[in-house]
C-alpha positions in Angstrom: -51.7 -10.2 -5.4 -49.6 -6.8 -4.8 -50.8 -5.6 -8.6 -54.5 -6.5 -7.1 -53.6 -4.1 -4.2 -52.3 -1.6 -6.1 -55.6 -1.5 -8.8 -57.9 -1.2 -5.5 -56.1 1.0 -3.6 -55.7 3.6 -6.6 -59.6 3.4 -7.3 -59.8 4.6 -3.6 -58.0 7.4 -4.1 -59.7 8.2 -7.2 -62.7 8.0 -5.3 -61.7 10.1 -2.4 -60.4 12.6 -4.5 -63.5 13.0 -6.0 -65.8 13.7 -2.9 -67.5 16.7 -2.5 -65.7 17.8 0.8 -63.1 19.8 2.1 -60.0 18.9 0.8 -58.5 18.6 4.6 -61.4 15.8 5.1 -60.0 14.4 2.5 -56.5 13.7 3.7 -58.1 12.7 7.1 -60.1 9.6 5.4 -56.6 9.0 3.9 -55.0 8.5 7.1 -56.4 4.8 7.3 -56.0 4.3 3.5 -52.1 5.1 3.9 -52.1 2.4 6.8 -53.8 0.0 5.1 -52.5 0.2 1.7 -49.0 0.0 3.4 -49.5 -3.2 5.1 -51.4 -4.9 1.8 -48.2 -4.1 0.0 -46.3 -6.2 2.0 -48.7 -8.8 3.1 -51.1 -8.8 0.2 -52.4 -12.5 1.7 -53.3 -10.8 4.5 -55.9 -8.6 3.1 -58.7 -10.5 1.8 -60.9 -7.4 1.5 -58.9 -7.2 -1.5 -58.3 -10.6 -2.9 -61.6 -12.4 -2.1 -64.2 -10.4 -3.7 -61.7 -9.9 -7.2 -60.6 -13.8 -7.1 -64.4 -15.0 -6.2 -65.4 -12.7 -9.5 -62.9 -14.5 -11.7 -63.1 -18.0 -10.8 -67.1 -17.6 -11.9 -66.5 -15.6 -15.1 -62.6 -15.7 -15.9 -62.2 -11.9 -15.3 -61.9 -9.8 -12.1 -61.5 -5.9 -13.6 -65.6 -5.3 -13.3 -65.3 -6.2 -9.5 -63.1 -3.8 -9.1 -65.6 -1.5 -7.3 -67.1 -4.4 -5.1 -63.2 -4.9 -3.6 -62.8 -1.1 -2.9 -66.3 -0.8 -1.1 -65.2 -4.2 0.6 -62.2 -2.9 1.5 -63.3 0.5 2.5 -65.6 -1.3 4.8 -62.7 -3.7 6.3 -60.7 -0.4 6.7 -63.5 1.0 8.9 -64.1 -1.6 11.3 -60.3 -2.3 11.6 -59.7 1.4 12.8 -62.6 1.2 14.9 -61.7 -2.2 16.5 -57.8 -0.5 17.1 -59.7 2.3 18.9 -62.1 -0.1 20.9 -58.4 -2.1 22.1 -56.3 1.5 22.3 -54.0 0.5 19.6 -54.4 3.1 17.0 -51.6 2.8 15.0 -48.9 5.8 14.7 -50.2 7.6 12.1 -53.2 8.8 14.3 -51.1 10.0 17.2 -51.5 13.3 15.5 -55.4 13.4 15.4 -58.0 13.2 18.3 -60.3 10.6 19.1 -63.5 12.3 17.6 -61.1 12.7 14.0 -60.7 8.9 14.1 -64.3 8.0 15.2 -65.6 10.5 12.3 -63.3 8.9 9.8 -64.0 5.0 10.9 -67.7 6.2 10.6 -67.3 7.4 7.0 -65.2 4.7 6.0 -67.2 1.9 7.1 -70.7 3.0 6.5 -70.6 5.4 3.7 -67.8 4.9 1.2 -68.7 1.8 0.7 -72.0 2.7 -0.9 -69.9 5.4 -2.8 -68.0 3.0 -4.7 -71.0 0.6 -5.3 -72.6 3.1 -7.3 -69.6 3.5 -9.6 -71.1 0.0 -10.9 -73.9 2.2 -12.9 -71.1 3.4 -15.4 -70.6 -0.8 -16.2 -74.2 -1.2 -16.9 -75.3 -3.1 -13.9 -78.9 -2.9 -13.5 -80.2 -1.6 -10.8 -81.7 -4.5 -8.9 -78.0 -6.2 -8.6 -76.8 -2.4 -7.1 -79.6 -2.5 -4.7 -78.7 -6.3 -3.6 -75.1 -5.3 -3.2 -75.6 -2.0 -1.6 -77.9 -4.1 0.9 -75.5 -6.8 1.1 -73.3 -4.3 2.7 -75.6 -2.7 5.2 -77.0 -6.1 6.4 -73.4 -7.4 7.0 -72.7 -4.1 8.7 -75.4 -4.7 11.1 -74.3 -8.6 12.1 -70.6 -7.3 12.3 -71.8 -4.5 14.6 -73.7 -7.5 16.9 -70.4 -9.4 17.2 -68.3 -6.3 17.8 -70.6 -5.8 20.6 -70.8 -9.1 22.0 -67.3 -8.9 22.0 -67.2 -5.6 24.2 -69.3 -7.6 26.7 -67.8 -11.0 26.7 -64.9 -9.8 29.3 -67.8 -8.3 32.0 -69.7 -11.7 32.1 -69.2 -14.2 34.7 -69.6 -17.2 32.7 -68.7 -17.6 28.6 -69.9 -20.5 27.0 -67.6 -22.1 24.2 -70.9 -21.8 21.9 -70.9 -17.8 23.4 -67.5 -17.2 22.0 -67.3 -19.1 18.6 -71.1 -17.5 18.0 -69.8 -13.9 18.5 -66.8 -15.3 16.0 -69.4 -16.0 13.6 -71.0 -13.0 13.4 -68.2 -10.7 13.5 -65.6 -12.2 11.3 -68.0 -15.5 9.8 -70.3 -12.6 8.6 -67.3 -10.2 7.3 -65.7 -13.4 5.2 -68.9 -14.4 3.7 -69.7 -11.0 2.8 -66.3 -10.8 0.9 -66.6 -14.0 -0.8 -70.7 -13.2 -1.7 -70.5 -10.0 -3.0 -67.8 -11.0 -5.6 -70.2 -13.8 -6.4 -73.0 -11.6 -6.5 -72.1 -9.5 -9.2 -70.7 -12.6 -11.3 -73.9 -14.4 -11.4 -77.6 -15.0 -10.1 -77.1 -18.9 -9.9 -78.6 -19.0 -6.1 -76.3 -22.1 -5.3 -72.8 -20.8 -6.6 -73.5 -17.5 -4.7 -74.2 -19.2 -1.4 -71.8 -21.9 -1.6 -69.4 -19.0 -2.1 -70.6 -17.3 0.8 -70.5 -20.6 3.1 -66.4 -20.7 2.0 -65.6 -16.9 2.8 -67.7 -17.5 6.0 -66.1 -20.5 7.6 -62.5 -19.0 5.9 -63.0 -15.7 8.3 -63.9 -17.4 11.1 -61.0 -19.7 10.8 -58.4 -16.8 10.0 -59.9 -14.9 13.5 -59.3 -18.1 15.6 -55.3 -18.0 14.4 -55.6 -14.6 15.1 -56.6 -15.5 18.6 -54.1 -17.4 19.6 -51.4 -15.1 18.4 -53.2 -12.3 20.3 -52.4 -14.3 23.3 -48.9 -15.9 22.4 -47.4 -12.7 20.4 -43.9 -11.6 21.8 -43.8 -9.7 24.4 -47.6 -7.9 25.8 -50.6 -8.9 24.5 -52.8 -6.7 23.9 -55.5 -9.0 24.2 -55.0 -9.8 28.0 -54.3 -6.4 29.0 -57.9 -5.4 27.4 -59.5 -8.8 29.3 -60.5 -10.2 25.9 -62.7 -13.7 26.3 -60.9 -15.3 23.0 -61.4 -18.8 22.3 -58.6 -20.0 24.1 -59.3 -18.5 27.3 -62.9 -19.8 27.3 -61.8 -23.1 26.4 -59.7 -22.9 29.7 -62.2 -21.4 32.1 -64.8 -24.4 30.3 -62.3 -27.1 31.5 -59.9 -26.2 34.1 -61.9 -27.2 37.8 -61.6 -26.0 41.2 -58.0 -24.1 42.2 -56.7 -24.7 38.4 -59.8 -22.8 37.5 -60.2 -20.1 40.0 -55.9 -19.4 39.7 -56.8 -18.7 36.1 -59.3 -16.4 36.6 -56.9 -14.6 39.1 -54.0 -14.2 36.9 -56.6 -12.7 33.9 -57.4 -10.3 36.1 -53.6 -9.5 37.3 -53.0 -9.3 33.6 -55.2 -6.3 32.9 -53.1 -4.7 35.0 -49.4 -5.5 34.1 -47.6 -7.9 31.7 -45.4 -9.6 34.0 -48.3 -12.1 34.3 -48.7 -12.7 30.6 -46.3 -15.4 30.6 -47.9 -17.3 33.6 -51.4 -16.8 31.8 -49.8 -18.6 28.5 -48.5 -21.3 30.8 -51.7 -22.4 32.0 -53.9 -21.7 29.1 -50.9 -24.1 27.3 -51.5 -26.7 29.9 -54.8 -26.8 29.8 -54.7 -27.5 26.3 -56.2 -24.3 25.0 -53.5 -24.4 21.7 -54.5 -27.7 20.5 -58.3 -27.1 20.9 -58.6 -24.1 18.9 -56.1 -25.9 16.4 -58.7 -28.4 15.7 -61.6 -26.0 15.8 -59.5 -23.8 13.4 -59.0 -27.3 11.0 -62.7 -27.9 11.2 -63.7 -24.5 9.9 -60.7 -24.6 7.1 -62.5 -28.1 6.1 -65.6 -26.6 5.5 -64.3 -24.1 3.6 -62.4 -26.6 1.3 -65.4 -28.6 0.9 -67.7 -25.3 -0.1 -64.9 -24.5 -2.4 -64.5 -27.6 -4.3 -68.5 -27.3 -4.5 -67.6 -24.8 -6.9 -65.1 -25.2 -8.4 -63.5 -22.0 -9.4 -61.9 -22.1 -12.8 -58.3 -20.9 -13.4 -55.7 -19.3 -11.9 -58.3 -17.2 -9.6 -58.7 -21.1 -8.3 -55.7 -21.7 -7.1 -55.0 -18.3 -5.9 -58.0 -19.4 -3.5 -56.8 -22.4 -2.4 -53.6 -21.2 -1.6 -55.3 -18.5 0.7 -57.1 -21.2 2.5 -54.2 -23.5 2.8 -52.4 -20.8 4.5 -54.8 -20.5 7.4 -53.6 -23.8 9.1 -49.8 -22.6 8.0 -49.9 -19.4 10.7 -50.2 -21.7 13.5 
């Protein structure tokens, strides 16, 4: 998986190198490369932007090297969202303390919109006719557009009175459910034009991002120390689950300390407290487990041959693992 990390991430520097831009726009579009590539190298499970497009490819034809520019403009595309998502919940990582706000929305923009397209066209030099460039290159833009939706749903979620549960795993769905598939289809894409293999694909790297965004859910809420996610009023799954079940004072005491935890992180611990007793944990365990059996059962529809097969079960099976 790290040598997989290493092939994409050196393609991305290839193809950054070779923009025609100033050469200090250059290092500013690496500022996010550096960040990602450092955390893939350590936790190469953990980016999937990587491994799913590349694994995807070789389980339908035995060989991943011609996806290689499908997992950079995936990954160029993850890299974008994730640095405008930190910027959306104020936690730009370190390596941006040095550059404004307009540097990093400037860079997320060209990152996640047109890079991506960049590194699609490098598909020409394989031969790939130019129908199967226009499906991918739309592939892209289409999933932009239903990320974008979520992402925004999400922004509003913590302003409106009442969430349903349906409310907060549909935003899910379209932010991360779309992301996945989009990972999982694009690899397929390029592999073949059976109809059936590319969407059962697609069904699998749907239901396996939205099940790796509910773990990350809960640990937004239970991580040591402040969570980020209360002190920005996020309406996870957890806490709608709550605020669905919890009646009268339970309820309305809830809603109080969510508040008093925008504002400090001395009531962190009291907000994990309830949400625990309300049964928040187990709930989005099982809803977690339902999505991670979907995506077995899509998988197994395919079958995907070889090593690249197990490599993607093993991914899967480590969803349920980080609870």
């Amino acid at each position: 998986m790290r040598q997989r990390v290493g092939r994409v991430f050196t393609l991305l520097d290839e193809l950054i190198e070779a923009l025609p831009v100033p050469s200090s726009y250059r290092e500013l579009l690496r500022v996010h490369l550096g960040e990602g590539k450092e955390g893939a190298e350590v936790w190469p499970e953990e980016m999937p932007a990587v491994q799913l497009p590349l694994l995807v490819h070789a389980g339908i034809t035995g060989d991943e090297s011609p996806a290689l520019p499908v997992a950079a403009a995936c990954t160029l595309l993850y890299l974008g969202a994730d640095l405008f998502d930190s910027m959306f919940d104020d936690e730009l990582p370190p390596s941006w303390q040095t550059h404004s706000s307009a540097e990093a929305n400037l860079a997320a923009a060209t990152l996640l919109a047109a890079l991506p397209q960049v590194s699609i066209a490098q598909l020409r030099d394989q031969g790939i006719p130019p129908a199967k460039l226009y499906a991918l290159a739309y592939l892209l833009a289409d999933t932009l557009l239903t990320m974008s939706a979520g992402q925004y749903e999400d922004m509003l979620l913590p302003n409106l009175e009442n969430v349903s549960l349906e409310d907060s795993l549909a935003m899910v769905e379209r932010k991360s459910g779309s992301a996945g598939a989009l990972l999982a289809r694009a690899g397929a894409v390029l592999a073949t034009e059976d109809p059936f293999t590319i969407e059962a694909y697609a069904a699998f790297g749907s239901c396996f991002g939205i099940a790796r965004q509910l773990i990350n859910d809960v640990w937004g809420i239970w991580e040591d120390g402040i969570s980020r996610d209360l002190l920005n009023g996020k309406r996870t799954l957890p806490i709608v689950y709550a605020l669905s079940t919890l009646q009268g004072e339970q309820r309305e005491q809830l809603q109080q300390l969510l508040a008093a935890a925008r504002e400090s992180a001395e009531y962190h611990d009291e907000v994990r407290t309830l949400l625990a007793a309300a049964g928040s944990v187990r709930y989005t365990t099982l809803i977690t487990w339902l999505y991670q059996q979907q995506a077995q059962y899509h998988l197994a529809a395919v079958s995907p041959q070889g090593p690249a097969g197990r490599e993607l079960q093993m991914l899967l099976d480590r969803t349920l693992l980080q609870l």
